[in-house]
N, C-alpha and C positions, 0 to 999 in steps of 0.2 A: 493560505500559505503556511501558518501554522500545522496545521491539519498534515502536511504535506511532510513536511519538515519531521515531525515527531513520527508520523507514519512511517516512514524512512527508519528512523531513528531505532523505530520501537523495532521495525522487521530486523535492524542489524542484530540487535541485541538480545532477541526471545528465541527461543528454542526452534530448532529447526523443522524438526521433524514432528508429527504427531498422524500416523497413520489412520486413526478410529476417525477420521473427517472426512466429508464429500467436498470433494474441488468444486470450485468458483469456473465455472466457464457457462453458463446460461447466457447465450447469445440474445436472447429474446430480449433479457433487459439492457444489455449493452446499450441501448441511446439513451434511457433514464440514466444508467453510470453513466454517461459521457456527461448530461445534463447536469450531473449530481458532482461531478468531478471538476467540472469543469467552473463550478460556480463556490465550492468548497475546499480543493486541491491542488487546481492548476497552479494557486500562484507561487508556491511554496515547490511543489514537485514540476510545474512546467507545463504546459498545454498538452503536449505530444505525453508527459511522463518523463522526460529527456532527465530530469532536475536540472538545478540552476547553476550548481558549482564542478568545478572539475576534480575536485576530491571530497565527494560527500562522506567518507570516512574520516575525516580531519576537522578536528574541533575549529570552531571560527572564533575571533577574537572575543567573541562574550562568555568561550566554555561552553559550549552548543553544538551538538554535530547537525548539519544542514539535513535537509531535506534529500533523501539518495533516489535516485530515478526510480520510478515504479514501469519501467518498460522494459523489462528483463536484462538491462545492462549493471543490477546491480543485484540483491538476493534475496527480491522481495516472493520471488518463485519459489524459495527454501522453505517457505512459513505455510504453515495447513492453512485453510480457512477460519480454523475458529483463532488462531492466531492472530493475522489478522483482523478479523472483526472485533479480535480484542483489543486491538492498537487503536484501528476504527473508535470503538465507545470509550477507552478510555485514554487515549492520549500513548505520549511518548516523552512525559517531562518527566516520570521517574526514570526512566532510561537513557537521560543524559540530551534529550533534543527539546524542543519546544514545541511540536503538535500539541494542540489541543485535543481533549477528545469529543467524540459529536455523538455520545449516547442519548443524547436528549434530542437534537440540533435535527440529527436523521432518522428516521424512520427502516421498519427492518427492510422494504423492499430497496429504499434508496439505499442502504450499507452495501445489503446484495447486487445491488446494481452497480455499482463504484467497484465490489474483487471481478463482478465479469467483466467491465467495461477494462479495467488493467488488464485482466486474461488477453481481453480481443489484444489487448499493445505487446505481448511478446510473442517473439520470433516463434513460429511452429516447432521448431524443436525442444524452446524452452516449457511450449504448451505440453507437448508428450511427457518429458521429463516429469511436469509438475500431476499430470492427470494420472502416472503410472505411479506416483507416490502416492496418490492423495485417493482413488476412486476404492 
């Protein structure tokens, strides 16, 4: 849930763009990310990705911004890969959320498996978007 939460957190807050990256969309490990997701992020960002709060942009009473859905309804599709996977290993408590980070916790196919397994949760046009930035 942590994991989830600062994941969120970190994508709000890190830099959008970063062309020099290959996109997260390898379909083949999508059920390891799901496995990996589902046992490390779900509880924090949600089963589906949905996240848990209706304005994951708004600090919650501890000073914390929640967890913001990783299924393309919020802008975790703005962030390259290495972005990401930087949120992934090292968290999102310096960027104002509480994710933990799982540089240790995961392994590099499980990290890679968790951007594809979010890839497979957005809508097909947020996928185009994101692979015409990023390939």
């Amino acid at each position: 849930m942590k994991f989830l939460i600062l994941f969120a957190s970190a994508l709000l807050l890190t830099g959008c763009f970063d062309n020099d990256d290959a996109p997260a969309q390898n379909t083949s490990s999508a059920q390891l990310g799901k496995a990996t997701f589902e046992k490390n992020c779900a509880t924090c960002h949600g089963k589906q990705g949905q996240g848990l709060v209706k304005d994951w942009k708004k600090r919650q009473a501890d000073g914390k911004f929640p967890a913001p859905p990783v299924n393309g309804a919020a802008h975790a599709w703005h962030h390259s890969p290495k972005a990401l996977l930087n949120t992934i290993n090292n968290g999102g408590i310096k960027l104002g959320g509480w994710m933990p980070g799982f540089k240790d916790q995961l392994n590099e196919a499980e990290k890679q498996a968790v951007l594809d397994y979010i890839y497979s949760l957005w809508p097909e046009d947020i996928q185009q978007k994101y692979s015409s930035r990023f390939k």
